[in-house]
C-alpha positions as CSV (number, residue, x, y, z in Angstrom):
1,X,142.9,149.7,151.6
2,X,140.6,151.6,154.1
3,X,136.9,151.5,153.4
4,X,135.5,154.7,152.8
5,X,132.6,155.9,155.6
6,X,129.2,156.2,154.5
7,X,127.1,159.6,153.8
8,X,125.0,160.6,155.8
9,X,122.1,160.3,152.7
10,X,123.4,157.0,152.9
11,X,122.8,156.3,155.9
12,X,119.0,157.6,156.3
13,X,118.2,155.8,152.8
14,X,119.5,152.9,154.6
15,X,117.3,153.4,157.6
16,X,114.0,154.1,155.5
17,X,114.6,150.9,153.6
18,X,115.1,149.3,157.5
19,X,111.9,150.9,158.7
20,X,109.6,149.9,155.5
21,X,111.3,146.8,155.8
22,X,109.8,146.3,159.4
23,X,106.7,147.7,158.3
24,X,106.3,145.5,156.2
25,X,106.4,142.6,158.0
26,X,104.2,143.9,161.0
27,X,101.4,144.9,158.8
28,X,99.8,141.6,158.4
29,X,100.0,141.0,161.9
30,X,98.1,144.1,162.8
31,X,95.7,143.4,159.8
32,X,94.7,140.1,161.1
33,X,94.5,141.2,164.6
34,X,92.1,144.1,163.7
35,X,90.2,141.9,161.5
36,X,89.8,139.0,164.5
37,X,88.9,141.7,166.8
38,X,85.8,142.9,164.6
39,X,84.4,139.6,163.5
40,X,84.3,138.8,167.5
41,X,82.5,142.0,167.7
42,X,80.0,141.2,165.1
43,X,79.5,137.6,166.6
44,X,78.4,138.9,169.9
45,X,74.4,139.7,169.6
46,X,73.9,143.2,169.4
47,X,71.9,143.7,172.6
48,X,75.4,143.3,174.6
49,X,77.0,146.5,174.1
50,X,80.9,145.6,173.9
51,X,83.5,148.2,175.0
52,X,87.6,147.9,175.2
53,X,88.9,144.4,174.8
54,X,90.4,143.0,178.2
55,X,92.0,140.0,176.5
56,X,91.5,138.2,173.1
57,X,92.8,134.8,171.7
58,X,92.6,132.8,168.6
59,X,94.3,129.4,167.8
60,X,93.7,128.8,164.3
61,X,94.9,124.7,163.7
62,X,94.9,122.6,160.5
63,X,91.1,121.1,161.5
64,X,90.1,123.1,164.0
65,X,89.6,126.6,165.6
66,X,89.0,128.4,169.1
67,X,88.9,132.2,169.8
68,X,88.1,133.9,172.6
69,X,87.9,137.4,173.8
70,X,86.7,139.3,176.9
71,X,85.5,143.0,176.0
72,X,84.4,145.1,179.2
73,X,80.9,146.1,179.2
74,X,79.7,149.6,177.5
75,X,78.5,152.0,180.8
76,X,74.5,152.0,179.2
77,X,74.6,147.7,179.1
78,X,75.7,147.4,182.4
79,X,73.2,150.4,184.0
80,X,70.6,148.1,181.8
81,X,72.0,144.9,183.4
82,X,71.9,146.0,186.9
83,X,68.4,147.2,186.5
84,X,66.4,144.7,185.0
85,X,68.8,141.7,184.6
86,X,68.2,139.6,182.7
87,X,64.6,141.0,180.9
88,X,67.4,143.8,179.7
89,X,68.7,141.0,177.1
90,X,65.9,138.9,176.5
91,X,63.7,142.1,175.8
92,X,65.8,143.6,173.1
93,X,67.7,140.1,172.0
94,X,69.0,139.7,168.6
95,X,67.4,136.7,166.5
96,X,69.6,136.5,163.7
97,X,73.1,136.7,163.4
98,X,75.1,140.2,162.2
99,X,78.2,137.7,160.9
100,X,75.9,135.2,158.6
101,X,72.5,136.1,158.8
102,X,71.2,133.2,160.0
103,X,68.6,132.6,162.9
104,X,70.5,132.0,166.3
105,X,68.7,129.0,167.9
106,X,69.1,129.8,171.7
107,X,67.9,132.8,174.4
108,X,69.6,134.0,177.2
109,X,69.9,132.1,180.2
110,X,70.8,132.8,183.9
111,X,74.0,131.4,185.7
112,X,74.9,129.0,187.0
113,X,76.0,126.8,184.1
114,X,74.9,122.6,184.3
115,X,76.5,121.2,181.8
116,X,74.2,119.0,179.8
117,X,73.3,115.9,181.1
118,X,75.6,112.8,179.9
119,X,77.7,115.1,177.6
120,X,81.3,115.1,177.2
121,X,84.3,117.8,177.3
122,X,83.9,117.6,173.8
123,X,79.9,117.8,173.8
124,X,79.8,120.5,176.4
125,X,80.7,124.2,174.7
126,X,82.0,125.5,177.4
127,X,83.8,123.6,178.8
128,X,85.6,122.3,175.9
129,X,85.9,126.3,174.7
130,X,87.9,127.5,178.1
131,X,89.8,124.2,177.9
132,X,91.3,125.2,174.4
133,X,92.1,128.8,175.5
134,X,95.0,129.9,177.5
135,X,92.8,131.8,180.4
136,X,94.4,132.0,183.4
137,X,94.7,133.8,186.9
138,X,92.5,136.0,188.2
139,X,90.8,136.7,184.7
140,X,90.3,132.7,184.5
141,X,88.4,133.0,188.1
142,X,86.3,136.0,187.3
143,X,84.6,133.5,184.7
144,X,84.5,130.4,186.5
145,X,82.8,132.5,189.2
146,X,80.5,134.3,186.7
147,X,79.7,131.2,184.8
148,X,79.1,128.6,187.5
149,X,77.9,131.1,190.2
150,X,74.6,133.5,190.1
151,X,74.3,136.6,188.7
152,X,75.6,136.7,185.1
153,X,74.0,135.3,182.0
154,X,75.0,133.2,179.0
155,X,73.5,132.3,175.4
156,X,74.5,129.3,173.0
157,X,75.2,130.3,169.8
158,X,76.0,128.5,167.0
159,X,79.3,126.6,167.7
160,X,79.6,129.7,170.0
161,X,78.8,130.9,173.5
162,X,78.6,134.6,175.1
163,X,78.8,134.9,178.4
164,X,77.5,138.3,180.6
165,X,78.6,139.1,184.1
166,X,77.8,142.2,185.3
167,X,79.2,142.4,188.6
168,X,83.2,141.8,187.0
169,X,81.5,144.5,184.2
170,X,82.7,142.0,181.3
171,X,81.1,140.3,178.5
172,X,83.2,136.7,177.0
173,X,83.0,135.1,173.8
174,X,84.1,131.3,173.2
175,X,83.7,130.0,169.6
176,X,84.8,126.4,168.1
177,X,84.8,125.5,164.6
């Protein structure tokens, strides 16, 4: 016996049904991935202004987390960058954290990066925070160069780091947990 063809109503109640259905499983995703982007934000001190995300990452394991992100640099930071350096972030720097309120311990330093003296991968931020991200090509040598070359300008958070390089007109954030 031939099977009768669907209505049309049929079909488009079908599709609706497909479309929430798709919906609905994207929208946690996009929740996440908006509420990752803004708690970066808010981690950076507020005297870096951040613009558009370049690239942003987050490996969230059973003991242990990394994120990173690199945001380009809002037009008024970098014309405050390029002319006074770094007295444009240590004049207006942030002393507490916007995320938890509490006093951030470090200031701002100048580039290049010396890892601490007789500490590990695991010891030295840094190094340990771009070892547990995915950065790669040209992006990857943009902050080798900033970080271990002159010219940009990092502060140590608490079990985060920014980094500030005005010349590539980014700003990066590492953070381990």
């Amino acid at each position: 016996m031939p099977v009768a063809p669907r209505s049309r109503k049929a079909n488009i109640a079908w599709a609706i049904v497909l479309l929430a259905c798709v919906l609905a499983a994207c929208w946690p995703r996009y929740a996440f991935v908006t509420w990752r982007d803004e708690r970066i934000r808010l981690a950076i001190p507020r005297e870096v202004g951040v613009g558009d995300a370049v690239w942003v990452y987050s490996d969230i394991g059973l003991f242990s987390a990394c994120a990173a992100a690199v945001y380009e640099l809002t037009p008024e930071t970098l014309a405050r960058l390029r002319a006074a350096g770094l007295r444009a972030l240590t004049e207006s720097m942030a002393t507490h954290s916007r995320v938890t309120g509490r006093p951030i311990p470090g200031g701002w330093q100048a580039t290049p990066y010396v890892s601490p003296d007789g500490a590990s991968r695991g010891e030295d931020l840094w190094a340990y925070a771009l070892g547990c991200t995915p950065l790669d090509g040209r992006l990857r040598e943009t902050v080798d160069a900033a970080l271990y070359g002159p010219g940009a300008y990092f502060r140590l958070l608490d079990k985060a780091a920014v980094l500030v390089a005005p010349a590539a007109g980014i700003v990066m954030y590492v953070s381990l947990d």
